[in-house]
C-alpha positions as CSV (number, residue, x, y, z in Angstrom):
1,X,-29.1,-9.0,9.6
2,X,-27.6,-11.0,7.0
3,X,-25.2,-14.4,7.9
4,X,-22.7,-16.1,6.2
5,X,-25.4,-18.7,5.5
6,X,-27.0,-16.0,3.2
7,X,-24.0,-14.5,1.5
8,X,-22.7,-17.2,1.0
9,X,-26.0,-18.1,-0.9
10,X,-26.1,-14.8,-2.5
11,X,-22.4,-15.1,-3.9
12,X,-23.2,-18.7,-5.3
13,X,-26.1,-17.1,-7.2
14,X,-24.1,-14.0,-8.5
15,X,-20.7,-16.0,-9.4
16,X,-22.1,-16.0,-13.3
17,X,-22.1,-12.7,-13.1
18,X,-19.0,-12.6,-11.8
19,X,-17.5,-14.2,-14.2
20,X,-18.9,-11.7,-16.7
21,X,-17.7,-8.5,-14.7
22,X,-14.1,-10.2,-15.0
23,X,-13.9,-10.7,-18.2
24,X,-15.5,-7.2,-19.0
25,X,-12.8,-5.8,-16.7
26,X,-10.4,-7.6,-18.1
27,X,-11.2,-6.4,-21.6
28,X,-11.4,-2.6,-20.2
29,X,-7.7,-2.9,-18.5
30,X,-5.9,-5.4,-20.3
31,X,-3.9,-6.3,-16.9
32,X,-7.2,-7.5,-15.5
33,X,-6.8,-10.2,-18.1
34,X,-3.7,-12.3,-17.5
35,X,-4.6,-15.6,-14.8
36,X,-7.7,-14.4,-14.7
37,X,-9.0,-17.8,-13.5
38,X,-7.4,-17.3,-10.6
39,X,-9.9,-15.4,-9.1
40,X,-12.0,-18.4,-9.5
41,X,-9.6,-20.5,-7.4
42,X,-7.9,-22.3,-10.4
43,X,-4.0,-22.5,-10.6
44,X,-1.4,-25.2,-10.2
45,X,-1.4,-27.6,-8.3
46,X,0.6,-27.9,-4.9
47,X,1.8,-30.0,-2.0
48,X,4.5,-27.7,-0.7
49,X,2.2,-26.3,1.9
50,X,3.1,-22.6,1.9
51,X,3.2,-20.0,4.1
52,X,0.2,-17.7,2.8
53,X,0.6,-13.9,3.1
54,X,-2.8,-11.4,1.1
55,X,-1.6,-8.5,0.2
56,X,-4.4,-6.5,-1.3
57,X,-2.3,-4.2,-3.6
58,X,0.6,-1.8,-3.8
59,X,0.7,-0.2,-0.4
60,X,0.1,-3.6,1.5
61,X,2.5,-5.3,-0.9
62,X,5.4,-3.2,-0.5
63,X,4.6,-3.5,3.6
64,X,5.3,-7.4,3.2
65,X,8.4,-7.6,1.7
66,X,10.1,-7.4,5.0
67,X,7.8,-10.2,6.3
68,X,8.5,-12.1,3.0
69,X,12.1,-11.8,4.0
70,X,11.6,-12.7,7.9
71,X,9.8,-15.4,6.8
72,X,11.9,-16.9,4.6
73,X,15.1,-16.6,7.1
74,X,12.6,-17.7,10.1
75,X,11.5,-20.9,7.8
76,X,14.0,-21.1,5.0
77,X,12.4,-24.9,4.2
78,X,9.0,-23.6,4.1
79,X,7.8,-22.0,0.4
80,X,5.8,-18.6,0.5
81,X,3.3,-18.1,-1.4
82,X,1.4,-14.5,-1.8
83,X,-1.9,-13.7,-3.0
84,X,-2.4,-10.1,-4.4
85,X,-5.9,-8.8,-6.1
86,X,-5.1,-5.8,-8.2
87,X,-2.4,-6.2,-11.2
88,X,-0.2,-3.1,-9.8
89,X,-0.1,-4.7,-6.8
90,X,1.4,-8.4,-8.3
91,X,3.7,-6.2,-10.6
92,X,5.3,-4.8,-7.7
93,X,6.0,-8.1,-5.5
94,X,7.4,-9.5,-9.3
95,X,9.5,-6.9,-9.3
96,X,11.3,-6.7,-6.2
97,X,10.8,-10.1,-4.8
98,X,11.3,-12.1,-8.7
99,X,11.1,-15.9,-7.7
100,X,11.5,-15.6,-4.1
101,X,8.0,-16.5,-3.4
102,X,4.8,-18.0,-5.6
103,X,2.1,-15.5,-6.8
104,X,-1.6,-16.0,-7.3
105,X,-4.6,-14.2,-7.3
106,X,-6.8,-13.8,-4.5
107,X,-10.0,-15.4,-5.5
108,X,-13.3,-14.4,-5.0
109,X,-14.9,-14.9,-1.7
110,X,-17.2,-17.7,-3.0
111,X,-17.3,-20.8,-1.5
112,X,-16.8,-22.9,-4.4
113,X,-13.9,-20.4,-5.3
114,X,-12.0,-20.5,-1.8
115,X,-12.2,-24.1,-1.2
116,X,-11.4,-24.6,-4.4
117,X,-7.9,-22.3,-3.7
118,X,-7.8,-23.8,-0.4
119,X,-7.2,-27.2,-1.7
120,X,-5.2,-26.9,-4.8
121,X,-2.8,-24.6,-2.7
122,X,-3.0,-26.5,0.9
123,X,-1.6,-23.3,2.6
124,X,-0.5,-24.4,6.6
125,X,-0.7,-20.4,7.3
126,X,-2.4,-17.1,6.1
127,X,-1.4,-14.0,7.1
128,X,-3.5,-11.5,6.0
129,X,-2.5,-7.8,5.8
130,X,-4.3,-4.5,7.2
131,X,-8.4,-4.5,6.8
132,X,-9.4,-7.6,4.5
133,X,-12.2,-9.4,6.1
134,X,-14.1,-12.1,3.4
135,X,-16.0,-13.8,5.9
136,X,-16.4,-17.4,3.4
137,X,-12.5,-16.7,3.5
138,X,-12.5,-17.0,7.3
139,X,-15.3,-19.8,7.8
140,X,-13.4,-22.4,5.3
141,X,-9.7,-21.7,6.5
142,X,-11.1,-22.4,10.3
143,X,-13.3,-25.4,8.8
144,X,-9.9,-26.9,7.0
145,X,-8.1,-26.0,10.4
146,X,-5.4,-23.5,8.7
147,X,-4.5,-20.7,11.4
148,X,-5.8,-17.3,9.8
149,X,-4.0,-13.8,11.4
150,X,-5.1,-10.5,10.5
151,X,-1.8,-8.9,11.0
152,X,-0.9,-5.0,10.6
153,X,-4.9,-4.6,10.8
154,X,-6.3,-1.0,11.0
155,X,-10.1,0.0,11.1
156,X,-10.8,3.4,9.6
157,X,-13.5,5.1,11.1
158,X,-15.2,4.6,7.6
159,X,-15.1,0.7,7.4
160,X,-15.9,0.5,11.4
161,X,-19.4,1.5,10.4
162,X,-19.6,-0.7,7.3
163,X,-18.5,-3.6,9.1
164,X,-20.4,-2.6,11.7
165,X,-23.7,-3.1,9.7
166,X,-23.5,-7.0,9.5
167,X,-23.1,-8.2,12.4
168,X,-24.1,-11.9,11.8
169,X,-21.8,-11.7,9.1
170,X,-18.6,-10.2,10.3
171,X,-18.9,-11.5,14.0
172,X,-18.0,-14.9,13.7
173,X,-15.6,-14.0,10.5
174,X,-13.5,-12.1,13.3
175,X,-13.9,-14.6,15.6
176,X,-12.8,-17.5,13.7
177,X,-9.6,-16.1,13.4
178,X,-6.2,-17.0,15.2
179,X,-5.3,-13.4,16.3
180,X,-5.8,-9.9,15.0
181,X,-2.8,-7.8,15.1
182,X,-3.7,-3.9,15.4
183,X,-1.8,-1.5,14.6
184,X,-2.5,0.7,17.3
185,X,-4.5,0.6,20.8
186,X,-7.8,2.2,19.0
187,X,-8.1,-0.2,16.2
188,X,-7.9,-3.1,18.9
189,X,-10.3,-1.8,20.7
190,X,-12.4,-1.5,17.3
191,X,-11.9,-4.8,16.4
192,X,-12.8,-6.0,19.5
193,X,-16.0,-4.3,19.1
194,X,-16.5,-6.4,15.9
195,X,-16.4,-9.6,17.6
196,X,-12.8,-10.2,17.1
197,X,-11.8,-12.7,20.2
198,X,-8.1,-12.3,20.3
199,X,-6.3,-9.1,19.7
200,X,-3.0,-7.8,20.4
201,X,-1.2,-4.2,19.8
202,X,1.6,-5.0,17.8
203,X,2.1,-1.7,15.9
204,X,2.9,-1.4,12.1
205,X,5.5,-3.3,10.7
206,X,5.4,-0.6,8.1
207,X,8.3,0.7,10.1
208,X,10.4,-2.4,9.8
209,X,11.3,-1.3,6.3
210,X,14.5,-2.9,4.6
211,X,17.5,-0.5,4.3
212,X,16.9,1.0,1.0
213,X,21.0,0.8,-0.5
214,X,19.2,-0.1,-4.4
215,X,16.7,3.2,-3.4
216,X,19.6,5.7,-2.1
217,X,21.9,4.3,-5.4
218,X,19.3,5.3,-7.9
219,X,18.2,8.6,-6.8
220,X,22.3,9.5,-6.2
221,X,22.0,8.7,-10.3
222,X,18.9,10.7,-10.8
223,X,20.6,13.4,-8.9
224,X,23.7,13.5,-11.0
225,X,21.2,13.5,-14.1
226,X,19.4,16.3,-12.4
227,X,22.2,18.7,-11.7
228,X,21.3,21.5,-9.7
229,X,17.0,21.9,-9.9
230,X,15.6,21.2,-7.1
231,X,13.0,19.0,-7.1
232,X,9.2,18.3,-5.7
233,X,7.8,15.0,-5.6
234,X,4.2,14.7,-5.3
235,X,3.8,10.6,-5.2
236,X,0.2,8.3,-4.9
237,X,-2.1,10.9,-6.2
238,X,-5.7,10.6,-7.2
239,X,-8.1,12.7,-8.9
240,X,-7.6,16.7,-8.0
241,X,-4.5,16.4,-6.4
242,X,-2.6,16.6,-9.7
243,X,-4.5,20.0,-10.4
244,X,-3.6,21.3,-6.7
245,X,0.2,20.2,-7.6
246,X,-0.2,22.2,-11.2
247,X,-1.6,25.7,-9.5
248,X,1.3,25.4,-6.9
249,X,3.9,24.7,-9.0
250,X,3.1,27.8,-11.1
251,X,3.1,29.6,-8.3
252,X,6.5,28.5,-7.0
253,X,8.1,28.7,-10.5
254,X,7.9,32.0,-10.0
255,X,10.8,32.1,-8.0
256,X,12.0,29.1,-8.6
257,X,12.0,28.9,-12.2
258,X,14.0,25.3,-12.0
259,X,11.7,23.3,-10.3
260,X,11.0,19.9,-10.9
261,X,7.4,18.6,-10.5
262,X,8.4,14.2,-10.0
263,X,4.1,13.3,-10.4
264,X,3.0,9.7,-9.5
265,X,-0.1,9.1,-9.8
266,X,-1.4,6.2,-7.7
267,X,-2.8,4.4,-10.5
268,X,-0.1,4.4,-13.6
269,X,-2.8,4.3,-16.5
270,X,-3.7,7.7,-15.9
271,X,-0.6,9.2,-17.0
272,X,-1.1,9.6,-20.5
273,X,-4.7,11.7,-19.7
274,X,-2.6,13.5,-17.3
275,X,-0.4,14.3,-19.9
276,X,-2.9,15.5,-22.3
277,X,-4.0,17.8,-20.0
278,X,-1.0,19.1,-19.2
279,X,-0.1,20.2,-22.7
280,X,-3.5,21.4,-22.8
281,X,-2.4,23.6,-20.0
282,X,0.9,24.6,-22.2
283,X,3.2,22.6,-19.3
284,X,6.1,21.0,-20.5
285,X,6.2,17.1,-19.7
286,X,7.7,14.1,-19.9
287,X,6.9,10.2,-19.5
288,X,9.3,8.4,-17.2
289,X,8.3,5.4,-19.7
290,X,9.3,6.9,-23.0
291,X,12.0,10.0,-21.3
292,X,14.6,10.3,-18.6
293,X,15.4,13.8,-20.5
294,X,13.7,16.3,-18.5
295,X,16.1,19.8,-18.2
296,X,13.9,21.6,-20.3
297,X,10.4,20.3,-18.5
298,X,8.7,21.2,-15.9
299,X,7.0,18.2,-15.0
300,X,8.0,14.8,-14.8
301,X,4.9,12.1,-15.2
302,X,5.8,8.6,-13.6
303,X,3.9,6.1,-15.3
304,X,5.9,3.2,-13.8
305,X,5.5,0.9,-11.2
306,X,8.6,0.2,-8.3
307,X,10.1,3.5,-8.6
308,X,8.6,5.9,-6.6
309,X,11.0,5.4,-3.5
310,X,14.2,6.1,-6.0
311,X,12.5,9.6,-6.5
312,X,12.3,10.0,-3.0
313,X,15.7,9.7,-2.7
314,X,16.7,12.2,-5.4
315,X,14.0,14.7,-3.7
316,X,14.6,17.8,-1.8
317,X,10.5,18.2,-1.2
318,X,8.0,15.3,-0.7
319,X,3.9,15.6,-0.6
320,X,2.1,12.4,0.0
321,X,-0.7,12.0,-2.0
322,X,-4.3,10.5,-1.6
323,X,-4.3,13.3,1.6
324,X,-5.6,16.3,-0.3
325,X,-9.3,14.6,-1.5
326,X,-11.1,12.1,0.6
327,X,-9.2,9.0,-0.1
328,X,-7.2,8.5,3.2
329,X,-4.0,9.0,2.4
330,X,-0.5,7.0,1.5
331,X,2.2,5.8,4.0
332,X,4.5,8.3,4.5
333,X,6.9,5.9,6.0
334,X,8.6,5.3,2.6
335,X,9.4,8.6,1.8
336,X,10.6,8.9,6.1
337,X,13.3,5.9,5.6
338,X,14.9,8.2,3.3
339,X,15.2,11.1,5.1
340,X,12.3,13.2,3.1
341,X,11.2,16.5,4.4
342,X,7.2,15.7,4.0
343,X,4.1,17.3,4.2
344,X,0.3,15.5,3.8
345,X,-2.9,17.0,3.3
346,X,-5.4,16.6,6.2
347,X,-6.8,13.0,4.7
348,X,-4.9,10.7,6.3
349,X,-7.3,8.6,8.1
350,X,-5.8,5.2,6.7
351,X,-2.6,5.9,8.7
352,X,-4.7,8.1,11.1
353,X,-1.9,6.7,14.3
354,X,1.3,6.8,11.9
355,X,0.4,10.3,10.5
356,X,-0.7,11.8,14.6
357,X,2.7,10.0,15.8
358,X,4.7,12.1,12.9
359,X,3.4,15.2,13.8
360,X,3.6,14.6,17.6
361,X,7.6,14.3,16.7
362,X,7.8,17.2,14.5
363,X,8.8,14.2,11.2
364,X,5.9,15.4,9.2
365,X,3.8,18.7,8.5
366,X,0.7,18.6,7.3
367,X,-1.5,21.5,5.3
368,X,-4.5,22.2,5.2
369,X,-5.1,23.2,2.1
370,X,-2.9,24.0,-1.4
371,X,-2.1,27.6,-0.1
372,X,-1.0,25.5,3.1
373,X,1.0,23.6,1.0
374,X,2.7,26.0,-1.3
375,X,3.8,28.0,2.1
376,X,5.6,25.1,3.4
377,X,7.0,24.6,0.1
378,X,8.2,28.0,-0.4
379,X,9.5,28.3,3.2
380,X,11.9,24.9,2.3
381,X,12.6,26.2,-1.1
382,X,13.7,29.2,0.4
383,X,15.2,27.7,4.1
384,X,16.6,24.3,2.9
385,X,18.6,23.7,6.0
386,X,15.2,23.5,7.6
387,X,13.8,20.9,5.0
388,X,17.3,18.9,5.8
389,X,17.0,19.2,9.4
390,X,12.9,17.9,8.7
391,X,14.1,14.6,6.9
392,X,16.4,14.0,9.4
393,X,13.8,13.8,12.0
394,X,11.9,11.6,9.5
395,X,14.3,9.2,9.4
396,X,14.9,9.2,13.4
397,X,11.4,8.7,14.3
398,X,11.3,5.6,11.6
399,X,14.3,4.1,13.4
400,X,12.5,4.7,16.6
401,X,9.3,2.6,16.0
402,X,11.0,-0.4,14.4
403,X,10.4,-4.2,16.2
404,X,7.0,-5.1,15.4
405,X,7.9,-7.7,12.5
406,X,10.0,-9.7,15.6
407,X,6.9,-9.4,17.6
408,X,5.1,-11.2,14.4
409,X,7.8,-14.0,14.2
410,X,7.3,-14.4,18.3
411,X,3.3,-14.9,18.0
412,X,4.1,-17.1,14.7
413,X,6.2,-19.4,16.9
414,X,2.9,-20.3,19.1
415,X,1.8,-22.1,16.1
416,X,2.9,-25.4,14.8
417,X,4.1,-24.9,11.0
418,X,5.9,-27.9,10.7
């Protein structure tokens, strides 16, 4: 059984190498390089006292915008200041929220790193989002008496175990904190398990997403620029899922010789190998970054960040990705808003409650397999009243499940922010 006594030791006596690994990253993927030292707990200096929100990366940072925005409207006196750890994932809050808020790094979870944060950023608040437990994190913000939430937290069946593991280590990590607020009755019950002490079912404010007017705008544009093909969006996909969308796109082409394949990979920089492989293949492409001409190809590659949910909009077909290999799955949610017919693959254990609740309403399908997925496909291409009347049920169930980021502000109000 290891304690935070020990990992805390055992970080202190890795954080040289550390250093190295960042720096090697950082000359690998050039992204990894800018504020680097941030991850050391080095930045500017502050006094404003922020209200803290971790978002890991993309999928976590596009889920607090609307919080960014309660927040802000909730306490329009008090600054915001989010903390991100992949580059993808600080590109997007630049993007949409600009100088709304203060961005930083998350820094490692040494002790000489997170005090070091802790003081030059003197957060009152830190809301944390989904599964991110650091447990030097959680043992310094109690020591320096700055409430720490866990809010929109989920457990996968997967990290339960790992967790699981280290018990002296995890145990009082979850206990030192505030609240925990699950996403559904099963991961309260497994972060009670964990040693979590107070834990409420809050639901995901994943639902609570903004109106998307800029969204609905830019695919009408898209659509105009489009004309008549119809269109497939396969968005967030990893490793074998853009071969799966290549074999069933042949397939449909056959009949549908105008398709449009709209392919986002999760992780942008793997675009131009995608690419290569595609002409390989003797599939006509295009790079969203260097191309919006696309009438004579049969594959659109998106290698840029923010505009996956103006595709969805100018989409007659959505596939989540990350569904189809062991990965977990992507929120489908974003793709619901805007009234998508979808489908997932049968991966979809990070939103295991979100993807059961979709299907229990008939606002998602989900297949099994590729040959699964190129029959629903085909049966929209060929039906598309039934992929209109799909999105529409998307879109109702969304609207349904929304009120969990006012039960948020409610259990913020027990704490004293001033």
């Amino acid at each position: 059984m290891m304690n935070r006594r020990i990992y805390a030791g055992l970080l202190g006596f890795f954080s040289p190498f550390l250093l190295l690994f960042t720096l090697w990253r950082g000359w690998r993927r050039p992204p990894y390089r800018e504020r680097w030292q941030e991850r050391f707990g080095w930045g500017e200096m502050h006094q404003d006292r922020p209200l803290w929100i971790h978002a890991v990366s993309v999928g976590e940072a596009i889920a607090a915008i609307p919080l960014v925005h309660a927040l802000q409207k909730r306490y329009p006196n008090i600054p915001i200041l989010l903390t991100s750890t992949t580059p993808t994932g600080a590109a997007i809050v630049a993007q949409r929220l600009g100088s709304a808020l203060r961005q930083h790094y998350m820094p490692y979870d040494t002790s000489a790193a997170v005090r070091r944060f802790l003081k030059r950023q003197q957060p009152r608040l830190c809301l944390i989002m989904e599964t991110e437990i650091w447990p030097n994190l959680c043992y310094w913000t109690a020591r320096f008496s700055i409430p720490l939430l866990l809010i929109n937290a989920r457990l996968s069946q997967r990290s339960l175990r790992g967790y699981g593991r280290f018990p002296g280590l995890f145990r009082p990590a979850l206990a030192s904190m505030t609240a925990v607020a699950a996403q559904s009755p099963e991961d309260a019950v497994a972060f009670k398990s964990l040693g979590a002490s107070r834990v409420l079912v809050i639901e995901n404010i994943k639902y609570d997403l903004p109106e998307p007017v800029d969204a609905l705008e830019k695919g009408r544009i898209w659509r105009q620029h489009l004309a008549t093909r119809q269109v497939w969006v396969f968005a967030s996909t990893h490793a074998g899922e853009e071969k799966i969308a290549i074999t069933v796109l042949e397939h449909l082409r056959v009949h549908w010789p105008h398709l449009l394949l709209v392919l986002i990979p999760r992780h942008p920089s793997r675009c131009e190998a995608l690419e290569a492989d595609l002409k390989a293949a003797g599939i006509l492409s295009a790079l969203r970054s260097k191309s919006v001409e696309v009438e004579s190809k049969n594959v659109l590659l998106v290698d840029t960040l923010g505009e996956v949910m103006d595709f969805y909009a100018a989409a007659d077909l959505v596939t989540v990705g990350g569904s189809f290999v062991s990965v977990g799955g992507h929120n489908p949610l974003e793709a619901a808003v805007l009234s998508c017919p979808i489908i997932f693959g049968p991966h979809m254990e990070n939103f295991r409650s979100i993807a059961r609740d979709m299907l229990i309403a008939e606002a998602a399908v989900q297949a099994d397999d590729a040959d699964a997925l190129e029959a629903q496909l085909e049966h929209w291409l060929r039906q598309p009243k039934d992929a209109q009347e799909q999105g529409k049920r998307a879109l109702a169930f969304v609207q349904k499940q929304r009120g969990s980021l006012e039960k948020i502000m409610q259990l913020l109000e027990e704490l004293d922010l001033s």
